[in-house]
C-alpha positions in Angstrom: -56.4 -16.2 8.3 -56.6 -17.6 12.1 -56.9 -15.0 14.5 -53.9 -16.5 17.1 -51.6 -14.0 16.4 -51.4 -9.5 16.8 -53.2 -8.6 13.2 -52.6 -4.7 12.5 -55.8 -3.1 11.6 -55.6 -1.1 8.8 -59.6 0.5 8.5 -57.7 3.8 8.7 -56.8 3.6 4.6 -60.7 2.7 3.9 -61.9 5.3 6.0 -59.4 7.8 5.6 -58.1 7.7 2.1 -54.0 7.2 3.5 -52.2 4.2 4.4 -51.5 3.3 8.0 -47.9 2.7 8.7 -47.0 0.4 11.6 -45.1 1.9 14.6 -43.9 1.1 18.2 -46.6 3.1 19.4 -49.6 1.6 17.7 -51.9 0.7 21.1 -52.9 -2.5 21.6 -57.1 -3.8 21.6 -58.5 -6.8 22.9 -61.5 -8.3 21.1 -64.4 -10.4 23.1 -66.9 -10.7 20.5 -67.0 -13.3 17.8 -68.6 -11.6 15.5 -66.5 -8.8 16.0 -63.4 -11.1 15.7 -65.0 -12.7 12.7 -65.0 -9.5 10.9 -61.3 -8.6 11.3 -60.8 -11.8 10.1 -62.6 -10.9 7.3 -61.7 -6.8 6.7 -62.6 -6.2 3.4 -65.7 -8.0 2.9 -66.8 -6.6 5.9 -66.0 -3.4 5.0 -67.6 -3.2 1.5 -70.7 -5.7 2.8 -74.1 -5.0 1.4 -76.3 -4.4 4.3 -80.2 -3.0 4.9 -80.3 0.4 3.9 -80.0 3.2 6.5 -81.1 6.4 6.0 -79.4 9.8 7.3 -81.0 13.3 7.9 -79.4 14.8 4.8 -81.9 12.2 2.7 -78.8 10.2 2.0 -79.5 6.4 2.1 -76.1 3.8 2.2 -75.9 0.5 2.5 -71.9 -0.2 3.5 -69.4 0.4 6.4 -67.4 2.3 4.6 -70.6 4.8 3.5 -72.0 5.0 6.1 -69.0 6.1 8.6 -68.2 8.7 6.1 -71.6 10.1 6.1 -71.9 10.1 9.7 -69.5 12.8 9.9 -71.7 15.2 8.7 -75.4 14.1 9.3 -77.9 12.4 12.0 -79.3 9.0 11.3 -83.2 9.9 10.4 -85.0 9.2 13.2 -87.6 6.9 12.4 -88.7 3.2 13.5 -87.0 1.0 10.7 -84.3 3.1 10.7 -83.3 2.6 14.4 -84.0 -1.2 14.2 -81.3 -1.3 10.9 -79.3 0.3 12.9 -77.9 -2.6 14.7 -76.4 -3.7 11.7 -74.0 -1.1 11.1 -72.7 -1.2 14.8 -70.2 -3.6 13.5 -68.5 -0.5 11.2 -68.8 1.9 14.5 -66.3 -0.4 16.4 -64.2 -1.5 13.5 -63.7 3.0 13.1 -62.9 2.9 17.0 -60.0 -0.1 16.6 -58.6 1.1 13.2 -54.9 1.4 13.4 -54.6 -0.8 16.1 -52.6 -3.7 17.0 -55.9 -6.1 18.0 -56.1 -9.8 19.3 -58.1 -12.3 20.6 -59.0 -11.6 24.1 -56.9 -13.1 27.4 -58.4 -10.3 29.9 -59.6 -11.1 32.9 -61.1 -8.0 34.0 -64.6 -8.8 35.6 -66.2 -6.1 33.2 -69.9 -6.8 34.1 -69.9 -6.7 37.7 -67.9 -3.1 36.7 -70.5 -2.2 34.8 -73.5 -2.8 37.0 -71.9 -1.3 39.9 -70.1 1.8 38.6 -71.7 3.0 35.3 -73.9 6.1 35.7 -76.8 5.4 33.8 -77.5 8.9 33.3 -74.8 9.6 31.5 -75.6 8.5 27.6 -79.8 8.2 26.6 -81.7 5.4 27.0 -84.7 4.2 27.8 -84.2 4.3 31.5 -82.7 7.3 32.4 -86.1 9.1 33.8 -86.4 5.6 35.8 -82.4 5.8 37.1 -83.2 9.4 37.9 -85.5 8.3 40.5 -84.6 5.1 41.9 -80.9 4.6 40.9 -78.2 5.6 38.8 -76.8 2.1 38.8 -78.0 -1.2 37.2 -77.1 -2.7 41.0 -79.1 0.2 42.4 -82.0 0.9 40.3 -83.0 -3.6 39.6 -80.5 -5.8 41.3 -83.0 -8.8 41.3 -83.5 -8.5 37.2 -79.5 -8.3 36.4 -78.2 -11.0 34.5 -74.2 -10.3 35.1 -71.2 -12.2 32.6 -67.8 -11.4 32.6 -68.3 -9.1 29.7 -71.7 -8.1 29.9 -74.6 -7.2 32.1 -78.7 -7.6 31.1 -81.3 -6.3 32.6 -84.4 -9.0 31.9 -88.0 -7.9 33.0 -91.5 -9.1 31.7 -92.2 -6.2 29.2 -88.0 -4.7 28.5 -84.9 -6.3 27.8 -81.8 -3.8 28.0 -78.1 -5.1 27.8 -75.2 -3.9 27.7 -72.0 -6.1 26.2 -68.8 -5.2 26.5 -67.4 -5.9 22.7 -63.3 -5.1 23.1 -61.2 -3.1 25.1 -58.9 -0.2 24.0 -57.0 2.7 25.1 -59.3 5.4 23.3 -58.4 8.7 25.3 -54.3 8.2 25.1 -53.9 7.6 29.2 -52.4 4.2 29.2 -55.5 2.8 30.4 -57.8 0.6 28.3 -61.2 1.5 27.8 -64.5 -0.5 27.2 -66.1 -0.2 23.7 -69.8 -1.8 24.3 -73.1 -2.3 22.3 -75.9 -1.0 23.9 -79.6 -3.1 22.6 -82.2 -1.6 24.7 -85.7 -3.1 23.5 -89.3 -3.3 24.5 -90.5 -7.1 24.1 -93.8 -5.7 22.9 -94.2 -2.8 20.3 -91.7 -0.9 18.2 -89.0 0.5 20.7 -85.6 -0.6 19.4 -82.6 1.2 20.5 -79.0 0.1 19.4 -75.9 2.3 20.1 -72.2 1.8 20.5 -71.2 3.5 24.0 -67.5 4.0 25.1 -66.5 3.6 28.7 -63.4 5.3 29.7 -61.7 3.9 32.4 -59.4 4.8 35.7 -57.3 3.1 38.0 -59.9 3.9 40.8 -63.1 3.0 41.9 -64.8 6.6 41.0 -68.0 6.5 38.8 -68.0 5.5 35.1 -70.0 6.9 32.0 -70.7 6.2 28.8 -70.4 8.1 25.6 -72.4 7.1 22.0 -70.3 6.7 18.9 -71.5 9.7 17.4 -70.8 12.1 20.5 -67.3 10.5 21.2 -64.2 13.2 20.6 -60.9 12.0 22.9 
């Protein structure tokens, strides 16, 4: 199926065990990643993809989209080293929950999300490997390491010798019901050297003013 034209998103009936029923008030989503777009394109076989196993808290292990977002409802990934690093393959289900029911397309925004980002986002406000550092020199990517930032339209990376921490903004919709779209972005923050891996999906709500922005992981997110 090409993705040139509005495809409804029906992940609900996966996830949710109902079907989805088109309406006038379905909100609209913009995707920007192709890998992201390549999986609409592909629902089901995303959906029901064999992947590495992750393991949860409750001693649960999965190894599917569709598994693995049910299970999150009621346990913590198990925090250990292999476990975070699989992680970032199951990112792909965490924004396909987040745009279910939605009318999505490819993208023709031309918001200037990166420069956004390192200006406004309040690095404080989700965990990461840098929020002691923020703390004390700045709670903005501009303010805390303006000469390392790597700014896109739709992403901003922070590149050093020893760290590489980047965050993409993925697809854009309205998640909190104000009319205003918000930012659904993949977090990979990574030491170069050693076995720090940190991968989250953040949401970014946004307003129609210049105040500070902050983020919100997946698994914390209730509009």
């Amino acid at each position: 199926m090409k993705f040139k034209t509005l495809i409804l998103i029906t992940l609900g009936s996966f996830i949710l065990g109902c079907e989805n029923t088109p309406s006038d008030n379905v909100s609209s989503a913009y995707i920007f990643d192709t890998s992201l777009k390549n999986s609409y394109e592909n629902l089901n076989a995303t959906l029901n993809k064999k992947r590495i196993e992750i393991k949860f808290e409750s001693d649960t292990i999965v190894n599917n989209c569709i598994d693995y977002l049910s299970q999150l409802k009621s346990s913590e990934l198990f925090d250990g080293v292999n476990n975070k690093i699989h992680q970032n393959e199951y990112l792909i289900c965490e924004a396909l929950d987040l745009l279910k029911s939605r009318n999505v397309s490819a993208s023709n925004n031309n918001e200037d999300y990166g420069n956004k980002l390192s200006n406004r986002l309040t690095l404080t406000s989700y965990p990461s490997s840098i929020n002691q550092e923020s703390e004390a020199y700045g709670l903005t990517l501009q303010k805390l390491d303006p000469s390392h930032l790597k700014i896109g339209k739709h992403s901003v990376t922070r590149e050093t010798d020893d760290w590489t921490y980047s965050l993409q903004v993925i697809a854009s919709t309205d998640l909190n019901n104000d009319n205003i779209d918000d930012l659904i972005i993949w977090l990979h923050d990574q030491a170069k050297a050693g076995n720090y891996h940190s991968y989250t999906t953040l949401i970014v709500p946004l307003y129609n003013n210049d105040q500070p922005l902050s983020a919100t992981p997946y698994n914390e997110w209730h509009p």
